[in-house]
C-alpha positions in Angstrom: -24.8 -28.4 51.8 -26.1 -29.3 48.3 -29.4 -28.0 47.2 -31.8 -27.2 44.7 -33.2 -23.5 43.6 -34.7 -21.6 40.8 -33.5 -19.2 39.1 -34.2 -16.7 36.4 -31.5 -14.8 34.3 -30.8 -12.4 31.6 -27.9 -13.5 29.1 -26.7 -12.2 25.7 -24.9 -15.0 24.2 -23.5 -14.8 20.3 -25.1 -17.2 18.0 -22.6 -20.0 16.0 -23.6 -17.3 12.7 -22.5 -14.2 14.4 -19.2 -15.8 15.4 -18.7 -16.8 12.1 -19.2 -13.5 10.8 -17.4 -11.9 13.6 -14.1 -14.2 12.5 -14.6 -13.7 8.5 -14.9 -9.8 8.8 -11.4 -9.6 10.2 -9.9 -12.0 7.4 -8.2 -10.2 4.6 -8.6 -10.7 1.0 -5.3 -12.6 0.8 -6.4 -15.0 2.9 -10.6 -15.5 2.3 -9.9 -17.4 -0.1 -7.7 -20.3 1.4 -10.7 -19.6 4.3 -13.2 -20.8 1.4 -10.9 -23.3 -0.2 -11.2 -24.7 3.2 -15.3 -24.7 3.6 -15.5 -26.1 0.8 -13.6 -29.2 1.4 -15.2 -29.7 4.6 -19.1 -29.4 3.6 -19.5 -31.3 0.3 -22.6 -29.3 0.4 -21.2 -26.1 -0.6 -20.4 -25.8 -4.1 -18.4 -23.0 -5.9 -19.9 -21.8 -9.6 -21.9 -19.4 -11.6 -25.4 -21.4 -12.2 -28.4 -19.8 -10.9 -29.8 -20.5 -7.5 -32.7 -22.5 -7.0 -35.1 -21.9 -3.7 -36.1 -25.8 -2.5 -38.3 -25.4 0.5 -37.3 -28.8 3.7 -39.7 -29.9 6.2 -42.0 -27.2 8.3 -38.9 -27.8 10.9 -36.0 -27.2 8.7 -34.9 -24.3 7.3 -35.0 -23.2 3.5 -31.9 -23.8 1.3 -30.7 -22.7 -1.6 -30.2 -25.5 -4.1 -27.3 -25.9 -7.4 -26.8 -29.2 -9.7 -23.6 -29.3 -11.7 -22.6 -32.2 -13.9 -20.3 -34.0 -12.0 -23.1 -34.5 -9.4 -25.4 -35.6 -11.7 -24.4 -39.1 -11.3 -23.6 -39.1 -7.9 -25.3 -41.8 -5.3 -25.9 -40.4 -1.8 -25.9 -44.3 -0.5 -22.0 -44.7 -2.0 -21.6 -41.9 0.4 -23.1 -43.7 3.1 -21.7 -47.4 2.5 -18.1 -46.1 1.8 -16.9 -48.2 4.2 -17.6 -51.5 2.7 -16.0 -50.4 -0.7 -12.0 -52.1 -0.3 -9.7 -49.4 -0.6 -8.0 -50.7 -3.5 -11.1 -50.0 -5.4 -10.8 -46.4 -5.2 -7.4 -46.0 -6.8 -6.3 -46.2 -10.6 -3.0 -46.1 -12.4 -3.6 -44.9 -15.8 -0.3 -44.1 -16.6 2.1 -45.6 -18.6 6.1 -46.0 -18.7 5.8 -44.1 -22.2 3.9 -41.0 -20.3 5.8 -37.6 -20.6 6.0 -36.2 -17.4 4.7 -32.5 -17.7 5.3 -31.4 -13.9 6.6 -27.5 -14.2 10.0 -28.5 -11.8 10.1 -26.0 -9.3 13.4 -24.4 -8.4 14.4 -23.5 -4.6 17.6 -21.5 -3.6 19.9 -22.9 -0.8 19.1 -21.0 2.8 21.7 -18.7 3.8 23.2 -21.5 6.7 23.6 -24.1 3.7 26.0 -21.8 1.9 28.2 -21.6 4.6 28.6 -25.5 5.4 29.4 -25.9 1.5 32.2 -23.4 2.1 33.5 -25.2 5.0 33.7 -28.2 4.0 36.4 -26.5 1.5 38.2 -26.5 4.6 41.0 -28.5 6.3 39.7 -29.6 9.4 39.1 -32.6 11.5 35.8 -34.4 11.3 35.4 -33.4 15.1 36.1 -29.9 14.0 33.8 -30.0 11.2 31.0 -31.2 13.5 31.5 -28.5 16.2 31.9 -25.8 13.7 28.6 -26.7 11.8 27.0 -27.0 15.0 28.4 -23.3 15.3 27.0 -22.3 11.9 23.6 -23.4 13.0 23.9 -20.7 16.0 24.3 -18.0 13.4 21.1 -16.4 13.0 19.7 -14.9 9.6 21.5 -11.5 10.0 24.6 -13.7 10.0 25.6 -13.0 13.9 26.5 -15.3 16.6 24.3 -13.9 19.3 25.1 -16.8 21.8 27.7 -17.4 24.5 30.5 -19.3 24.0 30.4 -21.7 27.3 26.4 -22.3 26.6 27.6 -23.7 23.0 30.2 -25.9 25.2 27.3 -27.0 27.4 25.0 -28.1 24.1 27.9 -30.1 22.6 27.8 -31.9 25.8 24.6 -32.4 26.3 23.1 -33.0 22.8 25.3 -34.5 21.1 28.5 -35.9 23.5 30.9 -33.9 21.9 33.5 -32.7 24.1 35.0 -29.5 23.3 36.3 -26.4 25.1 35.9 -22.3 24.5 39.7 -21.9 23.2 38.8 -24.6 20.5 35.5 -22.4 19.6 37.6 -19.0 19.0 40.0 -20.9 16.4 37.1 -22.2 15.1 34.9 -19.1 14.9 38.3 -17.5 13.1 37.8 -20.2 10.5 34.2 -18.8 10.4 35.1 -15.3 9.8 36.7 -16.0 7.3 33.7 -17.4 5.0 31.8 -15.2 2.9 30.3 -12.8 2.8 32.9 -10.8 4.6 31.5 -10.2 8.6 29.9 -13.6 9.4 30.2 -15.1 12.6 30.2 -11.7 14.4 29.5 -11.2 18.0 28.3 -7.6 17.9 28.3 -5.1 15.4 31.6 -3.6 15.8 33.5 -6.9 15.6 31.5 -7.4 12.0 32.7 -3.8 10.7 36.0 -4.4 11.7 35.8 -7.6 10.2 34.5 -6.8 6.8 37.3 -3.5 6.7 40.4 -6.2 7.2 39.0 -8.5 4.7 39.7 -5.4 1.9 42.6 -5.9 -0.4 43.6 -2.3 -1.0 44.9 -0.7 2.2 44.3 2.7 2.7 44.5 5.4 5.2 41.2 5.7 5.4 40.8 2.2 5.7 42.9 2.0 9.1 41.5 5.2 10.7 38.4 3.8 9.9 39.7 0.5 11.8 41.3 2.6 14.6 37.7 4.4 15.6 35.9 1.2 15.5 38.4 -0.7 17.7 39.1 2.5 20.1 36.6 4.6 19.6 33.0 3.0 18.8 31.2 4.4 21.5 31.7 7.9 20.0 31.5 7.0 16.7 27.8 5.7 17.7 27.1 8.7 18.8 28.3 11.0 16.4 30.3 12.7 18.6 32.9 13.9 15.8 34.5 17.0 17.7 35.7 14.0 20.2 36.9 12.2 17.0 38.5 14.7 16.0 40.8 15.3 19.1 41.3 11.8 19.9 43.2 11.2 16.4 44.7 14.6 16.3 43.2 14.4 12.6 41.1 17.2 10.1 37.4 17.0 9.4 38.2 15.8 5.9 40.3 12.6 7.3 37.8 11.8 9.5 35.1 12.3 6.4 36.6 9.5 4.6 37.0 7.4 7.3 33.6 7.4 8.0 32.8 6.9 4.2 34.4 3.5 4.5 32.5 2.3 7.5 29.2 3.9 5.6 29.7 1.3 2.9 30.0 -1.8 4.9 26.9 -4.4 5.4 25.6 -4.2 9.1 23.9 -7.2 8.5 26.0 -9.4 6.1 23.6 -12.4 6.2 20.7 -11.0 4.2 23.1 -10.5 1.1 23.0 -14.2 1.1 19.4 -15.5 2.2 17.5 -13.8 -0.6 16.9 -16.9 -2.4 15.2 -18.4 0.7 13.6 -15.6 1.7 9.6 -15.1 0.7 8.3 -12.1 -1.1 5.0 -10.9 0.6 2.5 -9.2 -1.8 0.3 -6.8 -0.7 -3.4 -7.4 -1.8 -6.0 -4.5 -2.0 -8.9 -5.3 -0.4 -10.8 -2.0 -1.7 -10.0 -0.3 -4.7 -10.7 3.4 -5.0 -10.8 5.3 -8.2 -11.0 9.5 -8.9 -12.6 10.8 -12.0 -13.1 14.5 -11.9 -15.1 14.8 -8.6 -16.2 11.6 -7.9 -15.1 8.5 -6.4 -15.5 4.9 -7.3 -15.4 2.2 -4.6 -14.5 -1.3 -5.9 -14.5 -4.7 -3.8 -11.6 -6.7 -4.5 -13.4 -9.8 -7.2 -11.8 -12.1 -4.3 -14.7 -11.6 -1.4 -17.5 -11.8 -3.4 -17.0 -15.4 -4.8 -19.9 -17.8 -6.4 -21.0 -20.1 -3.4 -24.0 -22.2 -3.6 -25.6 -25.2 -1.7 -25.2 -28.8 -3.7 -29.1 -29.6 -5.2 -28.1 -32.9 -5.3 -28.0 -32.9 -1.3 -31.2 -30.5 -1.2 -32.6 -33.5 -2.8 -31.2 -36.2 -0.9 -32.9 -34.4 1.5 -36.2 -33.8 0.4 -36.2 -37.6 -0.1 -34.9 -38.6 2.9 -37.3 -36.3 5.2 -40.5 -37.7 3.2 -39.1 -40.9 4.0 -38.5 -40.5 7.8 -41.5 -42.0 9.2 -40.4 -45.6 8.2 -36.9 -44.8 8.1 -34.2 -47.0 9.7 -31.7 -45.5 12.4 -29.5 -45.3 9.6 -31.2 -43.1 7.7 -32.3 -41.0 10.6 -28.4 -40.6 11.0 -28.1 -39.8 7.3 -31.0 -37.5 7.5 -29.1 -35.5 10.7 -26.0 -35.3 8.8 -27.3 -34.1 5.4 -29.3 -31.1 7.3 -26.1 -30.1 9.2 -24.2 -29.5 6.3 -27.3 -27.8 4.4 -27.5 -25.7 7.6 -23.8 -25.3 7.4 -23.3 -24.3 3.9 -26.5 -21.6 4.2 -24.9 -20.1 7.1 -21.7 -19.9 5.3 -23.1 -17.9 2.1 -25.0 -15.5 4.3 -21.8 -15.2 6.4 -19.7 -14.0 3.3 -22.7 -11.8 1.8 -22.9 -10.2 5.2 -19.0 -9.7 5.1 -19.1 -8.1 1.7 -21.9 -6.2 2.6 -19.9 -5.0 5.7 -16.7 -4.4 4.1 -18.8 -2.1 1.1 -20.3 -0.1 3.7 -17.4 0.4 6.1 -15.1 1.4 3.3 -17.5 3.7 1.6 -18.0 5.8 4.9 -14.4 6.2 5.4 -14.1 7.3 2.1 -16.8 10.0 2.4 -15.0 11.1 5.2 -11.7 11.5 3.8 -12.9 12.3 0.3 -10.6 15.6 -0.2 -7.8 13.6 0.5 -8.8 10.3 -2.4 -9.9 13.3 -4.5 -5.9 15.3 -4.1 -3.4 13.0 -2.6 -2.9 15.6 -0.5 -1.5 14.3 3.2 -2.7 17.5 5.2 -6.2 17.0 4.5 -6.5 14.1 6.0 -9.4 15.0 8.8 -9.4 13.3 12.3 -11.0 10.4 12.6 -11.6 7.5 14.7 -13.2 3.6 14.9 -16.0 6.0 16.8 -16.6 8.3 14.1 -17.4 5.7 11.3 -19.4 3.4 13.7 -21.9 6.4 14.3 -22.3 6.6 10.4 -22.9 3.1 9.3 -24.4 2.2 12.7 -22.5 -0.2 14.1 -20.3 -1.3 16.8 -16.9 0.0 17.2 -15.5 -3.6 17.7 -17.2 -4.5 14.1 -15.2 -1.5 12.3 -11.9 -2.7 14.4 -12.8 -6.1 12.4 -13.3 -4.3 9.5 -10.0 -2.3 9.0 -7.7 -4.6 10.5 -5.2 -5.7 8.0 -6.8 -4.4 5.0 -5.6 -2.5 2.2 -6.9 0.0 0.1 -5.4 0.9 -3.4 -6.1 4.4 -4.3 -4.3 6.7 -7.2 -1.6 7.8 -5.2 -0.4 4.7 -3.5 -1.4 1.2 -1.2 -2.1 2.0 2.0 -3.1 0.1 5.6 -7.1 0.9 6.3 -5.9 1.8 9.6 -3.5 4.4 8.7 -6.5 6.7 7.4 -7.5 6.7 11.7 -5.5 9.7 14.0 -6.5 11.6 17.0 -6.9 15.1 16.4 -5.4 18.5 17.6 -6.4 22.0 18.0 -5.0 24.7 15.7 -4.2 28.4 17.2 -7.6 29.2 15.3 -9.5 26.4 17.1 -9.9 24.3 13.5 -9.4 20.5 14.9 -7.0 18.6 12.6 -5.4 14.9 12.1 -2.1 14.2 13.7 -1.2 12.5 10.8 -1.1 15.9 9.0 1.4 17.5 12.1 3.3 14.6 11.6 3.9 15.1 8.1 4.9 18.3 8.3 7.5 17.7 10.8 9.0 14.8 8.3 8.9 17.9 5.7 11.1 19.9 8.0 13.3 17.4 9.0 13.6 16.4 5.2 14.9 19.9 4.4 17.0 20.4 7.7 21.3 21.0 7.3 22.2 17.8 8.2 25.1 19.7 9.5 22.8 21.5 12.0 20.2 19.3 12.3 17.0 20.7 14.3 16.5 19.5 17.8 12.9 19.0 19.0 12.6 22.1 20.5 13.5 24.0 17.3 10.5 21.7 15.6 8.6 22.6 18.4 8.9 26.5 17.8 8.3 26.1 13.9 5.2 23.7 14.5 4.2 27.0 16.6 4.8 29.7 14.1 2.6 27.1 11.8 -0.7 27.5 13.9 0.2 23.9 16.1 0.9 24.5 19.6 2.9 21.3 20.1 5.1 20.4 23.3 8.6 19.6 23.0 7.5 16.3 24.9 4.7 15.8 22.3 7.3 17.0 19.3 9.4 13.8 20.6 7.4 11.1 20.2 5.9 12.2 17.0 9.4 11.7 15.5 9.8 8.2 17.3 6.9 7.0 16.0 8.2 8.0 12.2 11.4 6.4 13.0 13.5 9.4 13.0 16.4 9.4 15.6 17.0 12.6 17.5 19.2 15.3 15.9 22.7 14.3 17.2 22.3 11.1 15.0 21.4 12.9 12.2 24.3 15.2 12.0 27.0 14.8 9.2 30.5 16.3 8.4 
């Protein structure tokens, strides 16, 4: 049964600012910019320059904004804005180019993708135009490492279905044959021992190497994989040195033979510093990437449409009522914006500055091992603020420092007690186990419970357990696969 009752609650709710905020702190430098870029095309309020700020008070029930006039606005009529509508479209363009014009476009060059390559190469071939249709369609299952990771019968099945091609899985193979043999040498491959093997018979000069090295992969992957060698070994009734070479062929092959050719398509990610740290001595300068402290100001000419439509607004049409709305909501909306990016910078300063307070004998050396425990915790307490703020903060950021670029968040480890009781950073244990493993006899290579005793004799008392997933989180495989001849 429906009914009515009062009630009275408590309810933190963010404001439309602090969400803003919240969603610029965690934007990078790289990409503020296309975030402002875009702010500014949306709010023709917002302007971006260097001229000085002027304060124009609104109405007791508006808010103060900050007002700019550039040149180009100078001219500009807020009722044109208005009344666009009326204005024919035609109007708005011009052609002020002639047939005698030289055309001064900078021609931008683009390199054919790694699947275009191949179709150039097969049309070289002599084949049926059905065959040239299913084999491109088999080209186009290649993926960018240059393997054909799907089944033969679902390929059958999209033929079918997509495009009402009949075809069958014996017609596929002799196809896929024709594919193998494009370059580079190992296309088309169903796994990675068919492209080895596909690459070694593609070599002119037949050795003995060469066909040992085809023998293991064909009969013997599975302990090639796995660097068992003593099985090698006895299995081919051959010396260490034989096998040596044999495994120097396969060393020099491409496990991935499609990247050779997809360079030219393949975007080049830059890595922008957001913070910039310099040493001198024994101090430390901490500089804010130009890019997040850009020039924004709010438009005087709209302050002023303003100011002369709100004086106006007792005798003012609905029109201009409507006008009046919209010009505050983009004053409102441009003000927020600037104090959105002033807080960010202020933020990001602050943030960055305590972190590197924290870890200044590390900026100040380079050294690794002085890197102190720290977590999001530890930094929120010093700069008062929340923990989720800091997340914001480092997440996707760089800093550039003398000794390298590195991820905000890689300066943040748990800690660990030393034999003396000293607490240090985990990133410092893992370190030295990379030195130790750096230095090892790849012949012998040390298993984790050999790191585990030296990490002991060092002052870390270290599981074998903990030992284990240290080195899988530095990418290091376990001490089998690191063994050589």
């Amino acid at each position: 049964m429906l009914g009515q009752r009062l009630e009275q609650k408590l309810l933190q709710k963010l404001s439309p600012q602090q969400i803003q905020l919240m969603k610029l702190l965690q934007v990078p430098t790289v990409a503020i910019e296309q975030r402002i870029k875009e702010e500014l095309e949306s709010n023709p309020a917002l302007e971006e320059g260097n001229e000085l700020e002027q304060e124009n008070e609104y109405d007791d029930e508006y808010s103060d904004a900050y007002d700019e006039v550039t040149e180009a606005e100078q001219e500009f009529d807020f009722s044109d804005y208005i009344d666009d509508d009326e204005t024919p479209d035609y109007k708005l363009y011009s052609n002020n180019s002639s047939p005698d014009d030289d055309e001064k476009a900078v021609p931008l060059s683009g390199g054919k993708s790694f699947h275009e390559l191949l179709e150039n190469q097969l049309q070289l071939r002599l084949l049926s135009e059905h065959e040239k249709e299913v084999a491109a369609h088999l080209i186009g299952n290649i993926d960018e490492s240059g393997y054909l990771r799907r089944e033969l019968y679902a390929i059958v099945d999209d033929l079918a279905f997509t495009q009402n091609i009949m075809t069958s899985e014996d017609e596929l193979e002799k196809l896929l044959k024709v594919i193998h043999d494009l370059d580079p040498p190992g296309v088309g491959a169903r796994d990675l021992q068919e492209c080895l093997i596909l690459q070694l018979e593609r070599k002119d000069a037949e050795s003995e190497a060469q066909q040992l090295a085809i023998d293991i992969l064909e009969n013997a992957f599975d302990e090639f994989t796995k660097k068992h060698y003593d099985k090698l070994l006895k299995k081919f009734n051959i010396d260490e040195e034989q096998l040596k070479e044999a495994i120097d062929e396969i060393l020099k092959l491409n496990p991935k033979p499609g990247n050779s050719m997809s360079e030219s398509a393949t975007v080049t990610e830059h890595v922008v510093p957001d913070f910039t740290i310099r040493s001198q001595d024994d101090d430390l300068e901490l500089l804010l990437n130009g890019r997040n402290a850009p020039e924004l100001n709010i438009s005087k000419q709209y302050s002023d449409m303003f100011k002369e439509y709100s004086n106006n607004k007792k005798g003012a049409s609905k029109s201009q009522k409507d006008a009046l709305m919209f010009v505050k909501q983009k004053l409102d909306s441009a003000k927020w914006f600037i104090d959105a990016i002033k807080q960010r910078q202020n933020t990001l300063s602050l943030t960055m500055q305590a972190i590197m307070e924290y870890q200044r004998d590390y900026f100040l050396t380079g050294d690794e091992t002085k890197i102190k425990p720290m977590i999001l915790k530890d930094i929120a307490e010093r700069v008062n603020l929340d923990i989720s703020t800091i997340s914001r903060v480092v997440n996707s950021k760089y800093v550039q420092t003398p000794f390298g670029t590195f991820l905000l968040k890689s300066f943040f480890s748990e800690s660990l007690s030393t034999d003396s009781g000293e607490e240090v950073s985990t990133r410092e244990v893992k370190k030295i186990l990379e030195d130790e493993v750096g230095r090892e006899d790849k012949k012998k290579p040390l298993t984790d419970e050999k790191l585990a005793k030296i990490l002991k004799e060092k002052g870390y008392n270290i599981a074998r357990r903990t030992v284990a997933k240290y080195r899988e989180q530095l990418g290091i495989p376990v001490a089998r696969l690191r063994k050589d001849l």
